[in-house]
Each structure stands twice: as structure tokens, then as C-alpha cells.
N, C-alpha and C positions, 0 to 999 in steps of 0.2 A: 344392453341399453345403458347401466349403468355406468359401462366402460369408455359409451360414447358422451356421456351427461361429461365425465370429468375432462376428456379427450377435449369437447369443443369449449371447455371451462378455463381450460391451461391457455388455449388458442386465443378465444378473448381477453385474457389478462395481457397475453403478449402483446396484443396490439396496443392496453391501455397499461402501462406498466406504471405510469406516473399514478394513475388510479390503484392501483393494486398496491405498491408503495405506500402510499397513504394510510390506504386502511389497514394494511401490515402493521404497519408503525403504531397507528393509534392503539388497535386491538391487542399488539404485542405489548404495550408498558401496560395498558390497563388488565390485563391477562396477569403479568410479571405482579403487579400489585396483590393482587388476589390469590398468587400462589403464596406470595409471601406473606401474607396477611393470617391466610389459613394454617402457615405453619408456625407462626408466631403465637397464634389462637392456641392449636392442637397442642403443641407446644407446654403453654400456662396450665390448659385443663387436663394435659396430662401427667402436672404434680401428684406426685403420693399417690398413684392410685395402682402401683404395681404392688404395694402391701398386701398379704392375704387377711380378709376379713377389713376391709379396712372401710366399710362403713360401721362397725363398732369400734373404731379407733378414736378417742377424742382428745383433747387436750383441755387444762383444768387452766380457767384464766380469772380476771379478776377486774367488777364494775368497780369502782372508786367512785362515793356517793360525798361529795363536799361539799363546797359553795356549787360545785360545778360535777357535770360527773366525767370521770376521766378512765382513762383503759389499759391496763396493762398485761401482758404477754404471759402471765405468772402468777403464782401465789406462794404463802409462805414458805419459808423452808422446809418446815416438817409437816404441810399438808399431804403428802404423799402417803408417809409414813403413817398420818394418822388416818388416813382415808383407806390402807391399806388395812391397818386391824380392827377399825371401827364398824368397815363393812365387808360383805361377801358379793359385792356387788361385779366387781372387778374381775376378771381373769388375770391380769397383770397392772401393775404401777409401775413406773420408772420415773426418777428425777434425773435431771441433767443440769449442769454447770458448764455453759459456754466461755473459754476466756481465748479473744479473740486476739492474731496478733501473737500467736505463741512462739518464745524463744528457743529452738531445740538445737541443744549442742550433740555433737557425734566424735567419738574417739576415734582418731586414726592414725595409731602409733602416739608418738608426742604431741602432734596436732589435734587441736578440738575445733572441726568444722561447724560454724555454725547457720543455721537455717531460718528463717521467719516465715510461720506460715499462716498468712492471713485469717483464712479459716478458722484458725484457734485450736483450740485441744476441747476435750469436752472431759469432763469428770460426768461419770454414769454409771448408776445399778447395773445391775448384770440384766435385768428384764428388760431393759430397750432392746436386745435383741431377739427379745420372744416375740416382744410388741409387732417389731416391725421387721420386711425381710431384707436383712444388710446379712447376707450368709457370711459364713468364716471359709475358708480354704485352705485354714492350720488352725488347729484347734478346738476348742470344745465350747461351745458358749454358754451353757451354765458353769463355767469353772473359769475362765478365761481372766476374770476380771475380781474373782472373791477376793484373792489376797492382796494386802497395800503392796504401792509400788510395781504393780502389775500395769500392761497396758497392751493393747491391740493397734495396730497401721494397717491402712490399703495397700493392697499389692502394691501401686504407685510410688506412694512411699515409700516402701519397703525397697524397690530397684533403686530411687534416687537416692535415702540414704548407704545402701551397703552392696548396690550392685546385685552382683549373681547368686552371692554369698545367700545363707537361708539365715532370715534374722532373728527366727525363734529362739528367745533367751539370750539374745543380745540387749543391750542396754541402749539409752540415751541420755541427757540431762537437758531436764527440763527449767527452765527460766534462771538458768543454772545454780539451781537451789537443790531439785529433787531428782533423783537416780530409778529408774522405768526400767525394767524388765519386759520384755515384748514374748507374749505368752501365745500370740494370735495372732493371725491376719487375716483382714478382709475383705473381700470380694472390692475391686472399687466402687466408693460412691456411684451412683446413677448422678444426671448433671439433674433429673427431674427432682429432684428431692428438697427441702426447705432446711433439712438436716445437712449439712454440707461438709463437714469437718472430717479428716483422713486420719485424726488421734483420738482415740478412746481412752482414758485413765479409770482405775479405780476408785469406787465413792470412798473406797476403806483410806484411801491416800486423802480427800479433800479437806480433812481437819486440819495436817499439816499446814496445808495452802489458805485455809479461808474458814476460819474454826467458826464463822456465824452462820453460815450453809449447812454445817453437820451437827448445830444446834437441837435438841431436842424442843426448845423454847422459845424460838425465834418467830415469834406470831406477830410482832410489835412493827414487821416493815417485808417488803418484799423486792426484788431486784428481776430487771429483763435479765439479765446473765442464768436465774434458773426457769427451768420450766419441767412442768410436769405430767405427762402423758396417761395414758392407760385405755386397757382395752375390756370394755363393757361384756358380761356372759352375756350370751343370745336371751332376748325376749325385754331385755333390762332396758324401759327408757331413760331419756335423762327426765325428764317430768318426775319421775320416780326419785333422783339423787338428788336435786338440783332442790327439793323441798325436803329436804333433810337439813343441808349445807347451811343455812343461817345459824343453825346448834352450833357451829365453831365459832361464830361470830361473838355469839354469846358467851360460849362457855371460855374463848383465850382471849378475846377484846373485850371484854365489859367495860372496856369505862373508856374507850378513847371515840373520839366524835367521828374519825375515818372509819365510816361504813364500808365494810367490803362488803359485796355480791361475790358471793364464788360460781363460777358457770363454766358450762361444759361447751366447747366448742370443736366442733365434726370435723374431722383429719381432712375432710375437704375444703374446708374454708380457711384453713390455717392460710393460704397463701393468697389469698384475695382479700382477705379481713382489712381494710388500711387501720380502725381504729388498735388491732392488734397487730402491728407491724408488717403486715402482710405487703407484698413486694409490688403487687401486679391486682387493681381492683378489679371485677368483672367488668365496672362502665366499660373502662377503657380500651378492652376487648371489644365491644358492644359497638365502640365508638369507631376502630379500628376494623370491623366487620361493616359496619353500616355505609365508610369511604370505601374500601370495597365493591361492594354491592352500587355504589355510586359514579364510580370509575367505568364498573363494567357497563352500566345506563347509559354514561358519556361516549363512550365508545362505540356502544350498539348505533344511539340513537347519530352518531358520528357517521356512521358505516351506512345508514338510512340514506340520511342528508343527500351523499356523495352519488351512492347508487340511486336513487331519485331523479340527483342533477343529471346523471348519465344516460339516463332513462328514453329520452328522447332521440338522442343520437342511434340507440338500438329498434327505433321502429320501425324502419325498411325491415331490420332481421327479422322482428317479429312478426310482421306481416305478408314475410316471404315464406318461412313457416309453417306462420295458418291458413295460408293455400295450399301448400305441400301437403293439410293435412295433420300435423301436429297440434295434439290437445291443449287444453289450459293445464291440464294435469302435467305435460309432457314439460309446456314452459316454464312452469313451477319451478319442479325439481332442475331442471336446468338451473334457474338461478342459484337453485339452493345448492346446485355442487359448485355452483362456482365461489358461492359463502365459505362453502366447505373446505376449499381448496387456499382462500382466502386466510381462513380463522386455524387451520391447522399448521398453514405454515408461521401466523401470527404464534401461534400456542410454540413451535419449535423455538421460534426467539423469546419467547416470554421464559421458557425452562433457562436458556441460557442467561437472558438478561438475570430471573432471580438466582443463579449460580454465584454471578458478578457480584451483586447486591448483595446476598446473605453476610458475609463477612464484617461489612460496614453494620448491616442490624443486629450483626454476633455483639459487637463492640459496642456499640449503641445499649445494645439492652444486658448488657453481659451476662448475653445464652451463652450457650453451645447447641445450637441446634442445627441439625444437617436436613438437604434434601432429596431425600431416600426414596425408589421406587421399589423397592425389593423389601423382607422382611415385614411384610403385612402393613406398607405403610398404606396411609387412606390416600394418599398424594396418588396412588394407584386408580382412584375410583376418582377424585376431585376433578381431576385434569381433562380426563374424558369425559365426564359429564359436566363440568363448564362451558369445553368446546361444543356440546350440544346445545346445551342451552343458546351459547353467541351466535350458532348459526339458523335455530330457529326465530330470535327475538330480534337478527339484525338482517337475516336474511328471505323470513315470509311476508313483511310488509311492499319493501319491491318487486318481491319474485309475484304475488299478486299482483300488482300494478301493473306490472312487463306482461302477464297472462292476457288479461283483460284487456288488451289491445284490439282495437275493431280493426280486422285487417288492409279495410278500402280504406281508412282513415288512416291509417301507417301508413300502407303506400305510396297513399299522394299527399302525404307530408302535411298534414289540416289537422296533429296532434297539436293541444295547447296545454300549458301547462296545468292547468283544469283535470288533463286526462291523468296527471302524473302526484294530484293531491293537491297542485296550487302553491304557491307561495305561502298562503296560510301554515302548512302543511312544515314546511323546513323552518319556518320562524317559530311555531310552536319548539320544534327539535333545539332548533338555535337558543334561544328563550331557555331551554331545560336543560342546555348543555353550560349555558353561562351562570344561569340561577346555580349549579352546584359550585361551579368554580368560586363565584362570589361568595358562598358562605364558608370554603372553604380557606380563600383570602383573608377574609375578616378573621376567622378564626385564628389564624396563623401571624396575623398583626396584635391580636388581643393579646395571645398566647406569650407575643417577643415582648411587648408591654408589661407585664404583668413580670414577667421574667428580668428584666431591663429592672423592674419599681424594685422587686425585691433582691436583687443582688447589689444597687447603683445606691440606693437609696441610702439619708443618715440614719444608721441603726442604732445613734446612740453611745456611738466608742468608737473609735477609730481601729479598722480592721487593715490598714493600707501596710505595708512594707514589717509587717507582723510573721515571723514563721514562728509553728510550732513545732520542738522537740521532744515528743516523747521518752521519758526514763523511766516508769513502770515506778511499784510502789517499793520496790525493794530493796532500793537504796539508799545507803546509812548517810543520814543526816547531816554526816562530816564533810562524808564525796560528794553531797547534794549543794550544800553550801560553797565548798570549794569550790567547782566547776561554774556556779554561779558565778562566783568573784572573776575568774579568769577568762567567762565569755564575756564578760559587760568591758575586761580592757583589750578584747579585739577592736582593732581601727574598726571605726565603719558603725560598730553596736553602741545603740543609744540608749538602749533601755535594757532590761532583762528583769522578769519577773518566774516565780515558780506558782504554778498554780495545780487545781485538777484540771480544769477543762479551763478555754477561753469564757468569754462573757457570751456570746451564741456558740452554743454547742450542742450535740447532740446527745453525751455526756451528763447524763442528769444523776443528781443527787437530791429528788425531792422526799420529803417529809414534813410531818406536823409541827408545830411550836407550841409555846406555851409562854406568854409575854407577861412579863414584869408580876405585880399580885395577883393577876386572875387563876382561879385554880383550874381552869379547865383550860384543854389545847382550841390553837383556833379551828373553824372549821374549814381555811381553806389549804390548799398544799403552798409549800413553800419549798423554792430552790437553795441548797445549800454549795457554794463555791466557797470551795478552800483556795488561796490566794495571801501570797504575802503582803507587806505594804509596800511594795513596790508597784502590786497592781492595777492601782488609779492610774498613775502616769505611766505606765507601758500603755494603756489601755484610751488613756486621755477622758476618762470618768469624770462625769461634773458634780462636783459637791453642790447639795442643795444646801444643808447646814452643817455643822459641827466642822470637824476636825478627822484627817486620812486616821486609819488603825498604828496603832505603835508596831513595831518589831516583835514577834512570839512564837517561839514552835509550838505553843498550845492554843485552844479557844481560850481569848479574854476579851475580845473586843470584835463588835461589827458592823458594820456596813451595810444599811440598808435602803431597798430602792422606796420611790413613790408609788409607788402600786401596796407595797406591805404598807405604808402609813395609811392609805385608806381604806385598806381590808383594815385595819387594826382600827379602825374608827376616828383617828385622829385626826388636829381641825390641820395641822399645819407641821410641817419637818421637825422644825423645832421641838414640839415637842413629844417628839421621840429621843431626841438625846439623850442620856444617860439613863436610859430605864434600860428594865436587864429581860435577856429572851434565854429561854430554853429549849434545848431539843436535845434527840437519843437519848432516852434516860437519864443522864448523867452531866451533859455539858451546857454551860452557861455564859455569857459574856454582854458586855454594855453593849449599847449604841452608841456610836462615837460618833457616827455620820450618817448624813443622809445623799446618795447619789440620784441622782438623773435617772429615771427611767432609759433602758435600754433594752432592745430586742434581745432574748437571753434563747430564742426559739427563732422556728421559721416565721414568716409570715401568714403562714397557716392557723397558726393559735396566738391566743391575747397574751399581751406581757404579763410574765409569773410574778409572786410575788419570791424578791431574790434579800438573800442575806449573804453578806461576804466577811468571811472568818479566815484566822489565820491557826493552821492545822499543820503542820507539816509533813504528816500520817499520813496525810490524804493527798501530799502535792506530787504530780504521774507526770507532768511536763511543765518545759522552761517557755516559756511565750517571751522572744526575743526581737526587739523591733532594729531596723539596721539602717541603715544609710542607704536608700537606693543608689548613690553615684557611687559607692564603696560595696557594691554589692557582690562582685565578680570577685574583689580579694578576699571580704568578710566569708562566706562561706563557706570555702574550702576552708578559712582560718576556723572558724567552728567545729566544721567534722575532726580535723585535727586535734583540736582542743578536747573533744570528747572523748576521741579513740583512747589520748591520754590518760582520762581518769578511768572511761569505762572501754580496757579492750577486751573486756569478756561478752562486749555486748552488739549489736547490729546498729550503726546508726541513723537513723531517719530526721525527715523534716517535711512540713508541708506549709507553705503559705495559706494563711488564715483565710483569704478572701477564696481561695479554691477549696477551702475545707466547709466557708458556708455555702458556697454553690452548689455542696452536695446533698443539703438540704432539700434541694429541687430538680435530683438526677431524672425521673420519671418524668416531670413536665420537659425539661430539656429535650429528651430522648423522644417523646408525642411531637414538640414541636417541628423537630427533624425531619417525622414521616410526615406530618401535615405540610410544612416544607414543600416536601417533595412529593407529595400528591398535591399538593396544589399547583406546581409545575405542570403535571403529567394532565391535568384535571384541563387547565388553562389554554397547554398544549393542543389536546387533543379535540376542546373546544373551535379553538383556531384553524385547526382543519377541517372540522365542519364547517368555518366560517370561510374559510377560502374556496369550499366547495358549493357554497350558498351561492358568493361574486363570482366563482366562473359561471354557474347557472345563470345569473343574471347577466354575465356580462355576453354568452350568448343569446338568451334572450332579448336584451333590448341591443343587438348590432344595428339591426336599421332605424329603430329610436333613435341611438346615437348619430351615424350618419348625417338625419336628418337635422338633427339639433344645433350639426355641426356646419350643416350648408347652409342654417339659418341664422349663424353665427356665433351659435353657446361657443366659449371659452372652454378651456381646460377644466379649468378650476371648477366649472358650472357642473360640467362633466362629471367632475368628482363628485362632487357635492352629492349626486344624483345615487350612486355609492356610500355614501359617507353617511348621510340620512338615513338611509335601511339600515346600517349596522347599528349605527349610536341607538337609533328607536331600540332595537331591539335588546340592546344591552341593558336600557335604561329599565324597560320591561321586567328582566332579568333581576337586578340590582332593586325592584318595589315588590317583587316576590322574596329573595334571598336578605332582604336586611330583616326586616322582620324574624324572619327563621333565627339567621345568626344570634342579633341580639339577643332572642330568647334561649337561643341554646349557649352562649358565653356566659350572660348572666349566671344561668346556672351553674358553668363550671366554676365563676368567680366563687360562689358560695362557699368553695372550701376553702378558702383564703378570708382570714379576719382584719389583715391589709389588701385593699385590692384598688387598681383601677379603675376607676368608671371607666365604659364603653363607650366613649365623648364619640362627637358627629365623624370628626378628623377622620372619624377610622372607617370609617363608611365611604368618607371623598378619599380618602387615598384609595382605598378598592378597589371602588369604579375607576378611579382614574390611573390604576396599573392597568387596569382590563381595558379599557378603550383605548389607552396607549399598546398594548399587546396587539391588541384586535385592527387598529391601524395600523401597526407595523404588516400585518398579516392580508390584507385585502389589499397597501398600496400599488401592490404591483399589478397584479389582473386588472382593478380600477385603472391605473395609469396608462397600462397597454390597451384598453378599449377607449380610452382620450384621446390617444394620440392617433390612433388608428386612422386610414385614409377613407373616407366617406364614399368615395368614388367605387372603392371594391364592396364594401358593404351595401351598396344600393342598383351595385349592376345587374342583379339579377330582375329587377321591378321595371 
């Protein structure tokens, strides 16, 4: 029986292959989304979770209670240390020091090969590898890492620096300052991991590097570069530590107004946290599961629509059938294998389609995620049970319909559309296929909006024809200056300033102050950019009053924005000038000027309060503006000029404007797949709606005819077309704006510049979608226009 259900399922689609087609197609991209969505999901939720024990795994972060309260990744330096011999709470502590972006040279013969690897190097206790499971495959891992100048590589690294070769006890130089012995290696990173780095160094080494991390006293500030982990003994909540944690507050802060919270946060959430750096929110996931689940609705109720329409042409079959003798049971499942037959060859292009696709979402989201049917993947269990799902939710509602055929009523052809659910019945479908694509549209317009305001927008300094060159902090003064002089006389270069970071960057240096006689600090944060006096006009800064900073390689004068004059309570720029501000325990300098408010962050948070000093400690790159029409000879003339001073070193560069667009890499990356589900969404909409006007367009043939021997026009014709569709869009479009608006608003919220969601974006919607939707109906419309009335009415 079975054999026959598919047998005569293959037979009917042959006949209607234009129909079979259709719902292939639709089924197949909304299928193809839904694989790749679930592996995009699995994916995210399966960071960190191959650690053993790794729901007592937490990480130790830190509220920042100010004017405002604020979140950072980390806490002191030597909280680690002290939370280690203060309590017995812990099974293990580990701190880590991330410095991303690391220089590694490799000796090969006279040559020193050298390397940059983005990831960074990590200085780390030896107990991060208790903590967590990164095995070794040479080596010992409580010993691996005790002595300075010690360090650990991934296999990976280990073949790409030295081949076949065994690198154990081989050396490297590192930022070519410091000399690594490689005592270990291990196991490669997993892509699943938040921890990403392929060089492990010694803690016993990091004094050399960064003597304020190996401070025993360093309570006074805290930096994202460290962070510090630990794994809780069984039974041990954080309720339990977390009311302890204020004692350090007290006993190493007493007197500064920056309240920290120290808290505990669960190795699970480290990668969804967004207020602690976390990469990938849950929403997003939620949002991305929810289109999904939406697709597959569009599709199903696509796949209805069409077998519905078709519905009627098969009532001779049916009613030949149920005099043969064939049950309701029996027509049932016939439909349903031919759903089956339908949705699993859809399912075979959906696997290929997401095959296609993955690479571009690799890139997109910069995974690495493959999709795997073997090694216990769930893609195993997902795939066959979606296909089940698609064939009972798209294929019981017709296959009912097609049952319940009264057979004297089929036979002599007195079915009406009544019998098959009515028109009612595909406009509802129609209606719920366009309401998702409309809210989908809208969102994809808000999204380019909002995206367009904060990349286009005046942020307060001119970001245009600006590259940045990074130099790191560990060059002497002399080469630092020199190199300056000799990029500013490349043809082409107008400006050239040395700073830490540009004026928006992701690069922060905040900390408290302490302005002019008041004896306490303030209580909000403040940004600290080191910047020479050349950084106003590389940057094209507007003085509000005073006078640019003098020439200094130390703090003696600065720059500050309008945002610090009104934290500071003052009535007017003025007068802030020459009064004197403090910060890091020891350094001080006037106010010389007052600048323009500028975006110094995303559009995500309100403008900081910013102070620009001149430090030359602290200047890591050259922010170089150039001559666009000189732009082809000026650059290679740079690399050149650099390799000159520095050939020990890798040279880079990035334009300023694509360094802040990375600000906004994850909305970019959503906008892409909304994108493109709203495509596929709109698509597959359309073919329900072409499968509505062939329905209609046999149903009313002797309608038409007649209208046509009474003289209606072409046009009129249309029209009769045209009005079913638009209604129903319009339908569509008083359900989905409301949705939209409320569900963009809310996404605007995280943005403290945003967009209104103005009307425009509603009439543009509608008017892609009924521009779509008429492209999609003109034809079937046209062809039963023109059609000759004489054949359509001969049979009467």
C-alpha cells in the first residue's frame, strides 16, 4: 500500500511539475534557512560547554557604580591573588593577560621570520589549565609555564612556525623584546571557545612586559586585557562569595568615589553577556530562531495556498476513487505521500542550498562552523524531524479537503470553491504570508537606517581619508618622532598626528579625575586620549575656547570636551581654562582648551567625558590623513618609509572609517540574514500569490468571457486582479506595521543615537511589496485578459 501511495505521488507530480517546482523551491530556501539558523544557534550555545565541571566555572567581573553604572570584563590585578589566599572557596584561580595582535619573530638561520597573530599571546598562571580542558600533547601542565620565559603553542602553530621539526625547547621573540622557550604544546584551540589565543606565556615573565599586572597593589584601576576565572568546590554558591566581595572594596578603595561590585558570572554566559563583551546576545539567537520558525509558516502555509488551488482539477480523481471504493483514510495519506515526496526532495536542496550558503555565514559571522551528519551531530535528528513536521502542517489540511469530496459532486463537476475552504481560506494564508514578509521588510529598512545614521553621520571630527598606523608602545621616542617627520613630507600626506587611539575608538583609557581644589575625585568616568598637538587638525576638532595644547612628551596641558564642563558643573567653556585636573596618582596639567563634543564611542552609549593630553608613553599609532587624489602613490610611499625605521617590525594600516564600522559588526552581520530572509520570505510569499491568481484566474474564465463580450477592457480586466491582491496586502501591512514598529523600537533602545521609525518606512514596505506582488500576478492576470471569450464560453 505504501509502495502504491508514493508510486501514484511521483505520477501526479509528473503531470503537474510546474506545481511540484513551486513548492520545491519555496520549501527548499525556507528549509535551507532553518538548517542554517539551527546551526548558527547550536553553534553559539555550544561555547564553553566541553569544559569538565563547567557549571562551577565562573569568571570574576566588575559593576562600576558612578554617575552611571558601567561593566567591565575584569577586576584588579591582584584580585585573583587575593581571593586565592583570603578564601578556600575556590578549587582553582587563574588570571590572564590578553595582548592582542602579537609580534612573533622565529629564527631561521640569519633570517628572523616574522609573524602577527591577531589572537594575541596570553600571559597566564599555570591553573588555567586545571580550570579548563585545553590538554597538552607535550608536556606537563603544572610545570609547563612555572618558569619566566617559558611558553606553550597549538599544534597549529607549532607546524606553521617550524614545520615537522619538534618545537619543544625551541625559542621565539616575542614583540621583539622577549626570548620564549616552548616547554609545551597544545592540543588545538576548539573554534567553540571565547578563550581563542594559540600562545600561552608565563605570569613569572609578565613583570618584564607590564609591571602594573604583576603588582601586588594595583586596586586603584582595572583593564579588559586581564581577566580572571576560577572554579567554585562543589556545593559553594556565589550568594555565598559575592557577600563577602564588598571587604575589598573597603579594605583597598576606601576613599575613591568609583564603587566597584565584584561579581561572579557563570562560564555560560560569558559569551552572550553584551554589557561584558560577550560576542553573540541570546535576543539575537531568539530573533534568528523566531525568522525561522517564520519561513517555515510561509512556506507551509505557501504549499496549502497552491494545493488548495489545485484541488479542484483533482475531483474527477477523487470521485473516481470513492466509487472504486477508496476510504477518506486511504485519500489522506495519498496526499500526504505526495507532501512527502514533495518536502523531502525540497529537504535534499535545502542540505545543498545550506552547503552553498555556510561560507558566506562563516564570513559573515566569523565562525567556523561546518555541517556535519556523522559524530553525534543533532543536524542528525533536526532534519528528519522538520521534514515531518513540513509534511504534516502543509500537507493535512489539503489532504482533508481532497478526502471529503462527495463523489456524485466530483463527478459531475458541481465542486465550488466552498468545497475547497473558499477564498476566505487562501486570503487568510495570503494575508499571513505577506504580514511576515512586511515586518520583516520594515525591519531590514530600520536596521539599513540606523546603520547608514551611525556610520554617515557628523561624529564630531572628521574620520574621512584618515588611516591608522599602528606602532605598539615600544618604541623609542627618537624613531617615534623621526618617522613622524618623514611621513608628514610623503607627497599626498597632510597631516600626521601620534596618538593612543583615534577620537572614536574602541581603545579606551577611562579613569577618575580630580579637578583643580576640590579634594575628592569626580564621580563620573572619564576618557583619557594621549594625543600630540597635532591632533586637533589631523582630526579637524573644534575649539570651543582657549587655545590647541603646546608641544610635550609629558602631561602638562589638556583638552577637554563639553560633556566634562558639565559633569564638572561649570556654567560655560571658559571657564574651565586654565584650572588644573588630576589623575593616576601622580599626573597633572591645565586646561588649555575646550573642544566640540565628539562621538568618542559607538552610537550605542552617550558621549564620555574625554580629556586629551599629551603623553608620549602612551602614543601606539600614527593617525595619518592623505590626499585622496595622491592616494595610490602616498601609501606604498608610507609602507616604505616605515619598513625604514621599523624593519624589525610587520607593517599595517586601516582606514579610520572602517575601523568605526566595526563598532557595529553584529548589526551589519543581522542585517545581511534579514536581508536575505526577507528576500526568501517575500519570494515565497509571491508564490503563494501567483498560486491564489491562477486559482482565480480559472475560476472566474466564464466571468471573464462574459465581461469581455460586454465589452470590459483589458485594463478593467486587470483591475478585477489587481484589487484582490492590493486588498489583501493592505490587510497584511495593518497587521505587520504595528508588530514591526513595536518590535524595532525596541531594538532601537540599545542605541542612545537612533532613528525614529518615521511613516517613509512603512510606505516604502508596502510599496516594495505591491511593486513585487505585481510584478508576480502580471502575468496569469494578463493571459486570462486577453484570452478569447469564444473558447471560454463554448461549453454554455
Amino acid at each position: 500500500m505504501l509502495k502504491n501511495y508514493f508510486k501514484i505521488a511521483l505520477r501526479n507530480l509528473r503531470k503537474n511539475r510546474s506545481y511540484g517546482f513551486i513548492n520545491v523551491m519555496g520549501l527548499a530556501m525556507s528549509m535551507a534557512c532553518c538548517i542554517l539558523i539551527f546551526t548558527l544557534v547550536k553553534y553559539h550555545l555550544s561555547f564553553d560547554n566541553f569544559h569538565k565541571n563547567s557549571d562551577r566555572i565562573y569568571r570574576f567581573v566588575t559593576e562600576q557604580h558612578r554617575d552611571e553604572i558601567s561593566y567591565a570584563a575584569s577586576v584588579p590585578p591582584p584580585f585573583g591573588q587575593a581571593f586565592r589566599s583570603d578564601y578556600t572557596f575556590a578549587e582553582q584561580v587563574a588570571r590572564i593577560v590578553t595582548h592582542h595582535n602579537a609580534l612573533i619573530g622565529i629564527k631561521q638561520g640569519d633570517e628572523l621570520k616574522k609573524f602577527k597573530e591577531k589572537e594575541g599571546a596570553v600571559f597566564t598562571e599555570p591553573e588555567l589549565f586545571e580550570i579548563f580542558n585545553f590538554p597538552l600533547v607535550q608536556g606537563n601542565k603544572k610545570t609547563v609555564l612555572t618558569e619566566p620565559n617559558t611558553a606553550i603553542i597549538t599544534e597549529s602553530l607549532a607546524k606553521k612556525y617550524f614545520g615537522d621539526e619538534n618545537p619543544v625547547n625551541k625559542t621565539f621573540l616575542y614583540e621583539n623584546r622577549i626570548n620564549f622557550k616552548i616547554t609545551g604544546i597544545l592540543k588545538d584551540i576548539p573554534a567553540n571557545t571565547d578563550i581563542k589565543a594559540a600562545i600561552y606565556l608565563s605570569w613569572a615573565t609578565l613583570k618584564s612586559q607590564n609591571e602594573w599586572y604583576a603588582r601586588d597593589n594595583a586596586w586603584g584601576g582595572i583593564s579588559t586585557e586581564l581577566q580572571c576565572f576560577t572554579r567554585l568546590r562543589p556545593n559553594v554558591t556565589t550568594a555565598q562569595i559575592e557577600k563577602l566581595l564588598p571587604a575589598y572594596v573597603t579594605k583597598y578603595r576606601p576613599k575613591s568615589k568609583n564603587v566597584h561590585h565584584y561579581k561572579l558570572q557563570p562560564l555560560t554566559q560569558v559569551h552572550f553577556d553584551g554589557r561584558y563583551d560577550g560576542v553573540m546576545e541570546k535576543r539575537n539567537l531568539w530573533i534568528l530562531s523566531f525568522i525561522g520558525l517564520f519561513l517555515i509558516i510561509t512556506a507551509c502555509v505557501n504549499f496549502i495556498n497552491l494545493a488548495t488551488a489545485q484541488a479542484l482539477k483533482r475531483a474527477r480523481e477523487v470521485g473516481i476513487r470513492k466509487v472504486l471504493g477508496s476510504l477518506r483514510g486511504q485519500l489522506f495519506w495519498q496526499f500526504i505521500a505526495e507532501t512527502a515526496v514533495i518536502t523531502i526532495a525540497a529537504a535534499f536542496v535545502a542540505i545543498g542550498l545550506s552547503y552553498l550558503a555556510l561560507p558566506s555565514i562563516n564570513e559573515w559571522f566569523k565562525t567556523e562552523m561546518a555541517i556535519q551528519f556523522l559524530s553525534g551531530s543533532l543536524l542528525v535528528v533536526f532534519i528528519p524531524l522538520l521534514v515531518l513536521i513540513v509534511i504534516f502542517l502543509a500537507g493535512s489540511y489539503p489532504g482533508l479537503i481532497l478526502a471529503g469530496f462527495r463523489p456524485v459532486s466530483a463527478l459531475k463537476g458541481k465542486l465550488s470553491q466552498q468545497h475547497i475552504g473558499g477564498f476566505n481560506t487562501r486570503r487568510t494564508l495570503i494575508v499571513t504570508q505577506f504580514a511576515i514578509s512586511l515586518v520583516l521588510i520594515i525591519g531590514m529598512i530600520v536596521i539599513t537606517q540606523q546603520m547608514r545614521y551611525a556610520t554617515k553621520s557628523d561624529l564630531g571630527f572628521n574620520k574621512d581619508a584618515v588611516i591608522m598606523i599602528p606602532h605598539g608602545f615600544d618604541s623609542l621616542t627618537i624613531a617615534q618622532k623621526t618617522l613622524k617627520d618623514e611621513l608628514a613630507a610623503i607627497p599626498g600626506v597632510e597631516m600626521v598626528s601620534q596618538c593612543y587611539a583615534a577620537p572614536s575608538s574602541q581603545e579606551d583609557w577611562n579613569t577618575s579625575i580630580r579637578f583643580d581644589t576640590r579634594t575628592e575625585e569626580e564621580s563620573f568616568l572619564t576618557s583619557i586620549k594621549a594625543a600630540d598637538d597635532q591632533y586637533v587638525k589631523t582630526f579637524d576638532l573644534q575649539l570651543m575656547a582657549g587655545r590647541n595644547m603646546f608641544p610635550s612628551d609629558t602631561v602638562r596641558e589638556f583638552l577637554v570636551n563639553e560633556t566634562t564642563v558639565k559633569k564638572l558643573g561649570l556654567k560655560s567653556p571658559g571657564d574651565a581654562i586654565g584650572k588644573k585636573i588630576f589623575f593616576n596618582g601622580n599626573m597633572s596639567g591645565t586646561i588649555a582648551g575646550v573642544v566640540k563634543d565628539f562621538h568618542d564611542g559607538s552610537f550605542h552609549s552617550d558621549i564620555k567625558a574625554v580629556c586629551i593630553t599629551t603623553n608620549s608613553e602612551d602614543y601606539s599609532n600614527y593617525a595619518v590623513r592623505i590626499n585622496m587624489n595622491k592616494m595610490k602613490s602616498a601609501l606604498p610611499a608610507l609602507e616604505k618609509q616605515w619598513s625604514s625605521i621599523h624593519p624589525d617590525k610587520i607593517y599595517e594600516y586601516q582606514f579610520l572609517d572602517e575601523k568605526i564600522a566595526e563598532f557595529y559588526e553584529t548589526e551589519e552581520t543581522m542585517l545581511k540574514l534579514i536581508s536575505a530572509f526577507s528576500f526568501i520570505a517575500i519570494f515565497i510569499g509571491c508564490l503563494g500569490l501567483y498560486g491564489l491568481v491562477s486559482f482565480m484566474a480559472a475560476q472566474k474564465t466564464k466571468e471573464i468571457g462574459i465581461r469581455k463580450v460586454l465589452g470590459s477592457s483589458v485594463k478593467e480586466i486587470l483591475w478585477i486582479f489587481g484589487k484582490e491582491f492590493a486588498r489583501l496586502i493592505l490587510i497584511a501591512f495593518l497587521i505587520a506595521a504595528p508588530t514591526a514598529w513595536w518590535l524595532m523600537n525596541n531594538w532601537l533602545q540599545d542605541f542612545k543615537y537612533r532613528v525614529p521609525v518615521s511613516a517613509w518606512i512603512f510606505l516604502m514596505a508596502i510599496g516594495i511589496t505591491l511593486f513585487i506582488a505585481g510584478i508576480t500576478v502580471v502575468y496569469q492576470s494578463v493571459k486570462a485578459a486577453i484570452a478569447n471569450p469564444v473558447k471560454s464560453l463554448r461549453t454554455e
